[in-house]
C-alpha positions as CSV (number, residue, x, y, z in Angstrom):
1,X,44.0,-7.0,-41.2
2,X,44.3,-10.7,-39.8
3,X,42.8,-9.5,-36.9
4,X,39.5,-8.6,-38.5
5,X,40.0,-12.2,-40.5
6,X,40.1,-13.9,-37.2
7,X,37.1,-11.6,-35.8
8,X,35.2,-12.9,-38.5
9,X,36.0,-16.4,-38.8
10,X,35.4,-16.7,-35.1
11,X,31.5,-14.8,-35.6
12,X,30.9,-17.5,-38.5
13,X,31.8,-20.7,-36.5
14,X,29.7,-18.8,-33.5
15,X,27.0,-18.7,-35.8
16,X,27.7,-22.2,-37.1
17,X,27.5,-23.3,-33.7
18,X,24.6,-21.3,-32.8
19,X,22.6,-22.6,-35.8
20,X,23.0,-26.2,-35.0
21,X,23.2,-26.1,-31.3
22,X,19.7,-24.5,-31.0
23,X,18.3,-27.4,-32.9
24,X,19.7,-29.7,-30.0
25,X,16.9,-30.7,-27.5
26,X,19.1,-30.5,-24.7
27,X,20.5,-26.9,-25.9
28,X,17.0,-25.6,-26.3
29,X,16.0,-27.2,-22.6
30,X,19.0,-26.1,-21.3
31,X,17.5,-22.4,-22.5
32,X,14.0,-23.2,-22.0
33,X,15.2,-23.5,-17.7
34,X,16.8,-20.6,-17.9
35,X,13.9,-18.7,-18.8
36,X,11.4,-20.0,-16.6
37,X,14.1,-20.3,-13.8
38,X,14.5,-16.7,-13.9
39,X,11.0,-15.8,-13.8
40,X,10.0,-17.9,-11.1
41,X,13.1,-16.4,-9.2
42,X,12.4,-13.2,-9.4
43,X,8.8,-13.8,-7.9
44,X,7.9,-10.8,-5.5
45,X,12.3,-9.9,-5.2
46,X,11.7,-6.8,-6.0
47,X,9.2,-6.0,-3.3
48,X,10.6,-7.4,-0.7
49,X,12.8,-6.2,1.6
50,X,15.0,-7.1,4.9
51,X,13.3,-5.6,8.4
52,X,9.8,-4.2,8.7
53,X,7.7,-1.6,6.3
54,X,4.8,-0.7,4.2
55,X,5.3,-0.3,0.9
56,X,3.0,2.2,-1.9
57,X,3.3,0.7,-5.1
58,X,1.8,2.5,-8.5
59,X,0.6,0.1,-10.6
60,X,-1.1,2.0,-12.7
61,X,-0.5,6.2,-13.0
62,X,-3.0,7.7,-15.7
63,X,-6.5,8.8,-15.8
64,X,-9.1,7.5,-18.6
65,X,-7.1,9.3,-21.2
66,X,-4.5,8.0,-23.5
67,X,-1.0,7.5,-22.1
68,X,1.5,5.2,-23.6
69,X,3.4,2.8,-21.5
70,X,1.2,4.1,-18.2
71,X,-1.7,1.8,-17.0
72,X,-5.1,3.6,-15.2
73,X,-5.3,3.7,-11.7
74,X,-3.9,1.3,-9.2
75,X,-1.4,1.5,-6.6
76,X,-0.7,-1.5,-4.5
77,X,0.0,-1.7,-0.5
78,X,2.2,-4.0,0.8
79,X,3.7,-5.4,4.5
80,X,5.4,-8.2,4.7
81,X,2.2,-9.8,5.7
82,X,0.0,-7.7,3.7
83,X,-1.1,-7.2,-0.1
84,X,-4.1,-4.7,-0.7
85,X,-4.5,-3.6,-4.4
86,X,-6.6,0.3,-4.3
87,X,-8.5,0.4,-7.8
88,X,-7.7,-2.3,-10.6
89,X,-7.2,0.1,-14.1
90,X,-6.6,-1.4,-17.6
91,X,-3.1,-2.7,-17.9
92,X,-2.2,-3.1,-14.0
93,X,-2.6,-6.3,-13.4
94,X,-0.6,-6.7,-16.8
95,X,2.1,-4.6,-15.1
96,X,2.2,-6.7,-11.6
97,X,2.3,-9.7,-13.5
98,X,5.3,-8.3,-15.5
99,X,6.8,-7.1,-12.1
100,X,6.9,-11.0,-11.4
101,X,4.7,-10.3,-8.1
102,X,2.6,-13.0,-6.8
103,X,-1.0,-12.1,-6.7
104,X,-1.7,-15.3,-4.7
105,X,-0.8,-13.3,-1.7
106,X,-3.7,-10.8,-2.3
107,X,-5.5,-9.7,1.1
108,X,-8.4,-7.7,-0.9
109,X,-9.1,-5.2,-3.8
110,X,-10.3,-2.3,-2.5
111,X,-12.2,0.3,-4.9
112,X,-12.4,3.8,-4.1
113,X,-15.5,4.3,-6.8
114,X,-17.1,2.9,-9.9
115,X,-15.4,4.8,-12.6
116,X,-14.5,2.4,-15.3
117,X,-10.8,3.1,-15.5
118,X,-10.8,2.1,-11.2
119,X,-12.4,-1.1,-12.1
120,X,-11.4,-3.0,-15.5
121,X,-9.2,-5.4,-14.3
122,X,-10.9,-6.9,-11.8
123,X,-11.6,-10.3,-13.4
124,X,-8.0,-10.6,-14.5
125,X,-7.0,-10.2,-10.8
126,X,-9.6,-13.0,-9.9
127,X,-7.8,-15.3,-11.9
128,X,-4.7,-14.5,-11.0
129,X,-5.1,-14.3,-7.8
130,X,-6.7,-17.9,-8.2
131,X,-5.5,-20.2,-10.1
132,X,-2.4,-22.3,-8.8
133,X,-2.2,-19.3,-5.9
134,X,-2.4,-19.4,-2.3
135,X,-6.0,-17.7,-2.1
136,X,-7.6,-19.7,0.3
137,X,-10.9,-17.8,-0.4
138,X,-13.4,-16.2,-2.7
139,X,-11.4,-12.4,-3.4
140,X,-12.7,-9.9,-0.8
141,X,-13.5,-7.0,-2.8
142,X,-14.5,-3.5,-0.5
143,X,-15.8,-1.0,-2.1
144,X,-18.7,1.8,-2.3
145,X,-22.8,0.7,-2.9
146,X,-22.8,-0.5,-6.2
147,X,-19.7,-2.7,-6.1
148,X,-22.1,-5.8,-5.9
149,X,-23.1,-4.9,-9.2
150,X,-19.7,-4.9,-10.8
151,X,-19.0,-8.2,-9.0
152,X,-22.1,-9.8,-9.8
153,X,-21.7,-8.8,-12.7
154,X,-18.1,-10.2,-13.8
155,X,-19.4,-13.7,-11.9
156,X,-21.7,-13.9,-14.4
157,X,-19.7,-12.8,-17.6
158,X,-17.1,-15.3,-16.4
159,X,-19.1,-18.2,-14.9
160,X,-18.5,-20.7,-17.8
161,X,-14.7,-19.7,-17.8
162,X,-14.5,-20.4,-14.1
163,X,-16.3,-23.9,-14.8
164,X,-14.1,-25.0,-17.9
165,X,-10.6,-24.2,-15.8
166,X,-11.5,-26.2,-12.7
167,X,-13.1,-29.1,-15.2
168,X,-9.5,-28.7,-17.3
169,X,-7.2,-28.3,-14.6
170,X,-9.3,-30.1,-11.5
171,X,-9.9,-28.6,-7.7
172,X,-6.0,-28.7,-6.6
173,X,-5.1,-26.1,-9.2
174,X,-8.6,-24.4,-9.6
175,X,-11.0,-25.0,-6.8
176,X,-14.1,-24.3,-7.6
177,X,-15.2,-23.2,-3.7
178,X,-12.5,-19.8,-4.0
179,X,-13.6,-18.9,-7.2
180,X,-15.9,-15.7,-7.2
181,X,-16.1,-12.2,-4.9
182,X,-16.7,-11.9,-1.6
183,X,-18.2,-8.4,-1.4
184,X,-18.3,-5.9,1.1
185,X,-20.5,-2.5,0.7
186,X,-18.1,-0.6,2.4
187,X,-20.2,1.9,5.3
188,X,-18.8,5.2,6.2
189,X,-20.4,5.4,9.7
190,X,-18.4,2.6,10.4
191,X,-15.2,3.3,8.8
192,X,-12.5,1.1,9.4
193,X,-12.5,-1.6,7.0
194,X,-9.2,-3.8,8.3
195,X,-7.4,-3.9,11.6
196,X,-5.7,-7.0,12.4
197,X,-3.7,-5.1,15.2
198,X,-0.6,-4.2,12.7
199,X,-2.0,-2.5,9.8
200,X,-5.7,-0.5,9.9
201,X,-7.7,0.8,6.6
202,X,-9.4,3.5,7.3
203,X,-12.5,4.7,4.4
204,X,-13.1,8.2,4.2
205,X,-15.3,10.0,1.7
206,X,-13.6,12.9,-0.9
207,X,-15.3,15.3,-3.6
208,X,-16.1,13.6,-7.3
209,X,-19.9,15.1,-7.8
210,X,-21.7,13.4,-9.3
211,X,-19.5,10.0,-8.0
212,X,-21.0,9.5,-4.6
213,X,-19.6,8.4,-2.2
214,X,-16.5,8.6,-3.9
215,X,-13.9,7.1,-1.6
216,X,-9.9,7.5,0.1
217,X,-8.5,5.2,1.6
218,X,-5.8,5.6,5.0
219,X,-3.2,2.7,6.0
220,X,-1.8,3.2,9.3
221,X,0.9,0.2,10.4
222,X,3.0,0.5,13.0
223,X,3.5,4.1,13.2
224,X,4.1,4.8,9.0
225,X,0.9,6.0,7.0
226,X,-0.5,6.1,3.4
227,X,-3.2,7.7,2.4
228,X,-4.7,7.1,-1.3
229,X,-6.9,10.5,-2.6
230,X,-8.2,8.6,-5.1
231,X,-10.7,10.6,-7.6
232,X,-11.0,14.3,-5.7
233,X,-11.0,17.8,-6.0
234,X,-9.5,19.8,-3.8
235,X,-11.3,18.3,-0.5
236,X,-11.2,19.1,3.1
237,X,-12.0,16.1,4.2
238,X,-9.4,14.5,2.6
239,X,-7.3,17.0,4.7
240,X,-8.3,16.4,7.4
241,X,-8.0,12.3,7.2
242,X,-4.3,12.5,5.3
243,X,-3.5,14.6,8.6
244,X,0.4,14.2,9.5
245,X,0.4,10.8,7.4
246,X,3.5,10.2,5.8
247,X,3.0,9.7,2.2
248,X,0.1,10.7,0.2
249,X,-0.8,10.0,-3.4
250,X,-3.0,12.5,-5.0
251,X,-4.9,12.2,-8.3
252,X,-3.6,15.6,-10.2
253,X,-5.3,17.5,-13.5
254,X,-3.8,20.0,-15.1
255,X,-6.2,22.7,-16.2
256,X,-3.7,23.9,-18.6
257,X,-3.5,21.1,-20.6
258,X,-6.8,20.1,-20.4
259,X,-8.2,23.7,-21.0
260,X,-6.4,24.1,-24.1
261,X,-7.3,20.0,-25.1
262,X,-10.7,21.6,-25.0
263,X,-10.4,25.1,-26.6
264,X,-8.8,22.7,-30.0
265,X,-11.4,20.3,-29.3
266,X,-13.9,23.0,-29.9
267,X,-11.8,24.6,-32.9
268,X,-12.2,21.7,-35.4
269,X,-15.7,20.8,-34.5
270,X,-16.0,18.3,-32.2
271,X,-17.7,19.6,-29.4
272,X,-18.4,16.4,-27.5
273,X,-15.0,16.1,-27.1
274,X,-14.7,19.9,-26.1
275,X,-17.4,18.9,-23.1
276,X,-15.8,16.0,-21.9
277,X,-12.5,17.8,-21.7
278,X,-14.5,20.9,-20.1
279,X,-16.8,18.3,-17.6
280,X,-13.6,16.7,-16.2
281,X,-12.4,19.5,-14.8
282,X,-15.3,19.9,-12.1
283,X,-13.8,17.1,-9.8
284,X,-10.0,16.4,-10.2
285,X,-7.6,18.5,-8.4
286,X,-4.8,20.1,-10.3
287,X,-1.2,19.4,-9.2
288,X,-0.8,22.8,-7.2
289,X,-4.1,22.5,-4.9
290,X,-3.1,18.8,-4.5
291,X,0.2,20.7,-3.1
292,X,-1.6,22.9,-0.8
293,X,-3.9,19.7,0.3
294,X,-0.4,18.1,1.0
295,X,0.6,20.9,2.7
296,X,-2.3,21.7,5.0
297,X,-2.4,18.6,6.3
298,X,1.1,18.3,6.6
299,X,2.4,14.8,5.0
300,X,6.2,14.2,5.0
301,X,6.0,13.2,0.8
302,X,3.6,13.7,-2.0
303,X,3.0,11.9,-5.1
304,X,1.3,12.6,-8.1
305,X,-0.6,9.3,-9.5
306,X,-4.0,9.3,-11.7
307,X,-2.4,12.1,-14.2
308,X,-4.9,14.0,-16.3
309,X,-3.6,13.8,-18.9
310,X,-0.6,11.8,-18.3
311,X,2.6,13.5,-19.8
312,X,5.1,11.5,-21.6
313,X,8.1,13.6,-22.5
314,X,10.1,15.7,-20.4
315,X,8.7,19.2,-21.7
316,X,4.9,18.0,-20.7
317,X,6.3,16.7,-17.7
318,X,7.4,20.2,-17.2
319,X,4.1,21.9,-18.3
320,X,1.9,19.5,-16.1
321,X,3.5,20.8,-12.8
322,X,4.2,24.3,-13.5
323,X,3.4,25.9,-10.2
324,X,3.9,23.2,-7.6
325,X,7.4,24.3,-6.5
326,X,5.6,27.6,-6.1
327,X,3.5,26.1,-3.2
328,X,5.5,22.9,-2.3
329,X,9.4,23.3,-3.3
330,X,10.6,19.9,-1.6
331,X,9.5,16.2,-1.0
332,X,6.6,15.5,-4.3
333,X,7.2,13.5,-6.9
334,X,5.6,13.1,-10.6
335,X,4.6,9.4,-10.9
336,X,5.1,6.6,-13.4
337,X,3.8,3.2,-13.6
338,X,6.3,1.4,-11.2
339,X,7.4,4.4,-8.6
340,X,7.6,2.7,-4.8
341,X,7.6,4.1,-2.1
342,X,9.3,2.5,0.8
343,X,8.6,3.5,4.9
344,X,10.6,1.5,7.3
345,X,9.2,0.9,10.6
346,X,10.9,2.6,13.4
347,X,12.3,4.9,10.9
348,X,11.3,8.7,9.1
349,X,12.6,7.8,6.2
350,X,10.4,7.5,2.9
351,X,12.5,6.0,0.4
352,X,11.2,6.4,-3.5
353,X,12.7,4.3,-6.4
354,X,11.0,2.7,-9.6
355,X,10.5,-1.1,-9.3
356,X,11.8,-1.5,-13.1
């Protein structure tokens, strides 16, 4: 009995001390450092490792479709030298910025089409990439024709916000000669977009009728390879350009779950619903022929990102890749916002973990 006494006693003058203390101005500094202390520590830490290696980062795993806690399509590419961002979904920017990884260092944004779940954030990775950053430039943005529109566009929307935060904060933290897109209208008959010698990006085109060109991207440094699918049926192209590459990440739809989202769609009257649901089908490949794309052009690992529609418990998770052991038993993994991949140089290994 006296020890509970003393338990409690002791809570009360904690929270006597608590009370008071927090109302101290050097007690709430003294807390006020160790928050911002430990965000500005933990800048880019968890992306950066000792030795050499290109890194896949999903920063965004779900298709236009609702899918809580899972932002649309992004995966980042990173080197030790290098940052490219493929696609710029709603809530992915959100999610690097939550990582704690410094967008300063972004090389480019690269868009594989004009879809509006590829594209969303791109003003919020403008600023971010901008303001008190290391961008030394207007953001190089690649992408198909039509991508001049989009950044044209956004200039415009935001030209008075880029004025008022270089007038408030002045040229050091905002300079007004970086702000803005520098596009490129990237050409298939000349496909390599980067090659500094280390790492290459190769564009390639894949199957998203009407989308065209829809685009994939390949990253090829030092010996390791990535190849992004993004938006694509089953496509022989993108075969024949993932060929031997290490990791590929595949946009998956399963016609299951989509098929029956239509048929109930349909049931209860709302038959635009029940054609979106049947239209969307045409041009995403469902986890098993990404599997037999994997397979035919033999990549060491597979993973599932832009999921149609993105599962969230563990019996959906289930549902959505019913069949894939079927046609690929090893080595493919089921994304979520956060899986990293990791391939060091001079190495086979592929390393996958979740950056949270």
């Amino acid at each position: 009995m006296k020890k509970v006494y003393y338990f409690l006693i002791a809570a009360i003058l904690i929270l006597i001390i608590s009370f008071f203390g927090i109302r101290n101005t050097s007690v709430q500094n003294f807390l006020i450092d160790l928050i911002f202390e430990s965000q500005l520590n933990n800048q880019d830490k968890r992306i950066t490792f000792e030795g050499d290696y290109i890194i896949g980062l999903v920063c965004g795993s779900r298709g236009p479709l609702p899918g809580e806690g899972r932002a649309e399509p992004c995966i980042m590419i990173k080197t030790p030298e290098h940052m490219f961002v493929v696609d710029t979904g709603d809530g992915s920017r959100q999610n690097l910025i939550n990582w704690g990884i410094d967008l300063g260092n972004l090389d480019a944004v690269l868009f594989t089409h004009l879809h509006s779940d590829h594209i969303s954030d791109l003003a919020d990775f403008h600023l971010y990439s901008w303001i008190a950053q290391n961008r030394g430039e207007k953001l190089p943005v690649y992408g198909p024709r039509g991508t001049q529109l989009v950044t044209g566009g956004i200039s415009r929307a935001y030209e008075l916000d880029m004025e008022y935060r270089t007038l408030h904060h002045g040229e050091d933290v905002a300079p007004s000669d970086v702000a803005g897109f520098n596009t490129t209208i990237i050409d298939l008959d000349n496909p390599v977009i980067f090659d500094d010698k280390k790492l290459k990006i190769t564009a390639f085109e894949v199957d998203h009728p009407p989308v065209e060109p829809s685009l994939g991207f390949r990253f090829d440094y030092k010996g390791r390879s990535i190849v992004i699918s993004g938006d694509t049926d089953y496509s022989t192209n993108l075969i024949a350009q993932a060929k031997d590459a290490d990791l590929l990440f595949h946009d998956a739809l399963s016609y299951k779950m989509i098929g029956r989202a239509e048929e109930l769609s349909d049931n209860i009257q709302l038959p635009q619903l029940s054609r979106i649901f049947y239209d969307i089908q045409e041009y995403h490949a469902s986890p098993i022929e990404a599997a037999q794309a994997a397979n035919e052009a033999n990549v060491k690992e597979l993973i599932f990102y832009h999921l149609i529609p993105a599962p969230q418990s563990f019996i959906a998770k289930i549902l959505f890749v019913e069949g894939v052991n079927d046609v690929r038993p090893d080595n493919w993994t089921l994304a979520d916002d956060g899986t990293m991949a990791i391939l060091p140089v001079n190495s086979k290994e592929i390393n996958i973990t979740n950056i949270d």
